[in-house]
N, C-alpha and C positions, 0 to 999 in steps of 0.2 A: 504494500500500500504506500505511495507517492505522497498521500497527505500524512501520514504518520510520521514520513522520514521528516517533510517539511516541519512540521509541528517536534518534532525532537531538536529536532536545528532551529529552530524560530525564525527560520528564514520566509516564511507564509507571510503574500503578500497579507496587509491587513484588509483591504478592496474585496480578497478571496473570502477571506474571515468573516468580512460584514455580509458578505454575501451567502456562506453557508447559512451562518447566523439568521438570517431573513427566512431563508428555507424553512430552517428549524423551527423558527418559532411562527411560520403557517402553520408547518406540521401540526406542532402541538395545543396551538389556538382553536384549531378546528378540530382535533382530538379531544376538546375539555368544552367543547360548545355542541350541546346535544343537536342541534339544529343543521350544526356543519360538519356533524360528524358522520352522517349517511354521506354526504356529497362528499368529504375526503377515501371515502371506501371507493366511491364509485366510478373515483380515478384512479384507484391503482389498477386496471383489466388496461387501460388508455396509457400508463406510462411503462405499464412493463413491457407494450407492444413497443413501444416509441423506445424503448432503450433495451432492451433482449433481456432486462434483469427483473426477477419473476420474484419478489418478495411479498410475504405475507403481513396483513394490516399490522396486529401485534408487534410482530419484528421492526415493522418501518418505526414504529412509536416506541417501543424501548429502545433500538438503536436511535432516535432523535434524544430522549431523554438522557442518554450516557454521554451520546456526542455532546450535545450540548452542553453538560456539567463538565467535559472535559473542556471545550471550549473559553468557559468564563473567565477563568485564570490567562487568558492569552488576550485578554480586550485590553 
């Protein structure tokens, strides 16, 4: 993994950072919002096609949960 190296080095740009970051905390916005939490299910069939990687809801959201707690210490 390319970002793990980066993040041991601290060389990540911060741009990249802000920008995972953004990601993650869709993810998790719409994971903790009863309302948007059908509509975030109902694009993972739409982006596992659009990127060949076949993850499961739970997974996507304890992976954003971890990443992200590993993330705060590098803002």
């Amino acid at each position: 993994m390319q970002l793990v190296k980066l993040l041991e080095q601290k060389e990540a740009n911060h741009i990249e950072f802000c920008r995972i970051k953004n990601v993650l905390d869709e993810i998790l916005f719409m994971y903790r919002n009863s309302e948007l939490n059908e509509i975030l299910k109902s694009l993972m069939d739409p982006a596992w096609m659009a990127t060949g990687l076949k993850i499961d809801f739970e997974t996507l959201v304890s992976g954003s949960i971890l990443f992200y707690m590993f993330l705060i210490p590098f803002q």
